[in-house]
C-alpha positions in Angstrom: 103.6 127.3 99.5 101.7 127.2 103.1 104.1 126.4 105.9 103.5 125.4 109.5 105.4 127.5 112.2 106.4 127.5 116.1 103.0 130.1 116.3 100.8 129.7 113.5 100.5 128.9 109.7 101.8 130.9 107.1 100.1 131.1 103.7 100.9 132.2 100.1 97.1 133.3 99.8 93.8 132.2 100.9 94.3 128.3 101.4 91.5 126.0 100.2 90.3 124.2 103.4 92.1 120.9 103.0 95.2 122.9 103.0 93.6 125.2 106.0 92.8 121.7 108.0 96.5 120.6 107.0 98.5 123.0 108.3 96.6 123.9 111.8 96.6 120.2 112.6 100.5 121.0 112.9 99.9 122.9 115.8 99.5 119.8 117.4 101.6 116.9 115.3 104.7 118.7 114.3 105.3 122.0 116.4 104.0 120.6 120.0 104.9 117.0 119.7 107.9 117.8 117.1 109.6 115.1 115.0 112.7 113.7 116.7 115.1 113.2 113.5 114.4 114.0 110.4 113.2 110.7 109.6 110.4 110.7 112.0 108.8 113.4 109.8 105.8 111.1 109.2 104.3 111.9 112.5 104.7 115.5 110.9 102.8 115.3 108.1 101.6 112.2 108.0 99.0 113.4 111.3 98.3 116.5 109.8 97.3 114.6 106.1 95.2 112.1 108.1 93.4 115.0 110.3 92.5 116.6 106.0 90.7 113.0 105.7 89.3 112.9 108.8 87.9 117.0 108.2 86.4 115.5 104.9 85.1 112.2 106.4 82.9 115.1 109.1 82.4 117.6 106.6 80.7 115.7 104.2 83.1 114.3 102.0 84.6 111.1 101.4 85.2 108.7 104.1 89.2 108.4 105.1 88.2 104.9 104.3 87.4 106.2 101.2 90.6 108.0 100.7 93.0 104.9 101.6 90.9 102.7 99.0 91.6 105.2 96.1 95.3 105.6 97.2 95.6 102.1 97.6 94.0 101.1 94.2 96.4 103.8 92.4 93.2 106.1 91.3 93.7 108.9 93.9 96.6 110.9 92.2 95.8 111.5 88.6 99.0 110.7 86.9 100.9 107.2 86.7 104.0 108.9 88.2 102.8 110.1 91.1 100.7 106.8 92.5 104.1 104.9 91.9 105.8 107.8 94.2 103.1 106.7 97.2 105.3 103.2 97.6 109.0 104.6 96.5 109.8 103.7 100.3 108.6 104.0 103.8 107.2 106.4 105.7 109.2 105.8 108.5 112.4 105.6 106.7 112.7 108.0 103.6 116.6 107.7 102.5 117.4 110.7 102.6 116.8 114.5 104.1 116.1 115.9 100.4 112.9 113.3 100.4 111.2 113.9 104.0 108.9 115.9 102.2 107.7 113.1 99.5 104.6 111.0 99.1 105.1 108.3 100.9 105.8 110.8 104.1 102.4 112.8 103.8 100.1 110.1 102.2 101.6 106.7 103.1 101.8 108.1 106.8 98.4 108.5 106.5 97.7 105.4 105.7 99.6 103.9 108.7 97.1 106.0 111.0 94.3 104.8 109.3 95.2 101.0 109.6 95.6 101.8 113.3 92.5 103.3 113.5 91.0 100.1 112.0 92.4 98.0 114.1 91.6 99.6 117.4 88.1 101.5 116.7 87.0 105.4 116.0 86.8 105.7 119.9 90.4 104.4 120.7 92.0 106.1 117.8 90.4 109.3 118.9 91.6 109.0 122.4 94.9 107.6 121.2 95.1 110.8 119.0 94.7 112.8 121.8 96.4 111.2 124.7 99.3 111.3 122.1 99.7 115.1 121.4 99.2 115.3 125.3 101.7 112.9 126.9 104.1 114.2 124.5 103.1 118.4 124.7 106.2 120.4 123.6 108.6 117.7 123.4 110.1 115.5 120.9 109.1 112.3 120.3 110.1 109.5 117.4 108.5 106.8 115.7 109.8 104.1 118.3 108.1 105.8 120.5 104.9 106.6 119.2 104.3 102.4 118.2 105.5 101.7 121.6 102.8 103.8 122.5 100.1 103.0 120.3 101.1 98.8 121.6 100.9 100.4 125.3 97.4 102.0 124.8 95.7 99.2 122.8 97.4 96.1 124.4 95.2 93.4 123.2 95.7 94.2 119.7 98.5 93.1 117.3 100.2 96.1 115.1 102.9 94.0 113.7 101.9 93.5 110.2 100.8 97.4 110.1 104.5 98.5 111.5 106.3 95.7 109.3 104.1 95.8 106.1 102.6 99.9 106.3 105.3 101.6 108.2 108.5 100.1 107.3 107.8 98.0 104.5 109.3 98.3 101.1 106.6 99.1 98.4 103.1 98.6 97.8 101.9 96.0 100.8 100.2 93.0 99.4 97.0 93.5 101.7 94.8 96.7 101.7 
C-alpha cells in the first residue's frame, strides 16, 4: 500500500494518479499541519481525498460535485457493503484507533470539505485551503480548531448543520 511520510510518499509500485494526487496532498494535510489525536485523522485523509476530487474536477474528470452526488446516492462504491460503510459513524469521531482508517474518515471527510466549499464559494474555499495549511505549518492542529477557523474566515455564513449533520452526525444525513 502507498503511505505518506515526514519527507515524501512511499509507494508499492507505480501509483495510478488518484493515488499519486492522494498521497502528495499529505505533504500539506497530514505531515505539515498533522492530526492532533487520532480522532482528528479526517483532516488527514479526508484533505488529501478531497484534493483526488478536486485533481479530477481540473483534469477533466468528474466534478467533486459530481463525486459527493454518487457517494451520496450509494452508486459510487460498487458493492452494497461498502456504501453502507460511508455512514457507519462520523468523520470526526470514529470509535476507535483500529477504524481511523475507514470510509467515513477518507470519503465522508471529503464530503464535509465539499459542503464547506458550497457554502462559502470556490474562491473562499481555495484561500481557506490555503490560509489553513499556512497558519497551522508544522504544527498540530484538531478538528475544534479547524471549524473555529473555517467560522473565523467566513463569518457571515452558518456551518452548523454541516458540523452537526456532516461532521458529527450519526449516519446518512437527511439532506444532500
Amino acid at each position: 500500500y502507498a503511505l505518506e511520510t515526514q519527507n515524501r510518499p512511499v509507494f508499492p509500485g507505480a501509483p495510478d494518479i488518484g493515488l499519486l494526487v492522494h498521497e502528495i496532498a499529505h505533504q500539506w494535510y497530514g505531515n505539515s499541519v498533522t492530526p492532533r489525536t487520532w480522532r482528528d485523522m479526517w483532516l488527514n485523509e479526508g484533505f488529501a481525498t478531497y484534493a483526488q476530487w478536486l485533481w479530477q474536477e481540473d483534469h477533466g474528470g468528474g466534478s467533486a460535485q459530481q463525486t459527493f452526488d454518487a457517494l451520496y446516492a450509494g452508486g459510487y462504491f460498487p458493492d452494497a457493503e461498502s456504501n453502507e460503510a460511508l455512514w457507519a459513524f462520523p468523520p470526526a469521531e470514529p470509535p476507535d484507533a483500529a477504524r481511523i482508517s475507514a470510509t467515513p474518515v477518507y470519503w465522508r471527510g471529503a464530503m464535509v470539505l465539499h459542503k464547506v466549499r458550497q457554502t462559502v464559494g470556490d474562491d473562499a474555499f481555495a484561500a481557506l485551503l490555503r490560509g489553513w495549511a499556512q497558519e497551522h505549518r508544522h504544527g498540530n492542529a484538531d478538528t475544534g480548531e479547524f471549524t473555529a477557523y473555517v467560522e473565523e474566515s467566513a463569518p457571515d455564513k452558518d456551518f452548523g448543520g454541516i458540523w452537526e449533520e456532516w461532521l458529527y452526525g450519526e449516519g446518512r444525513p437527511a439532506r444532500p
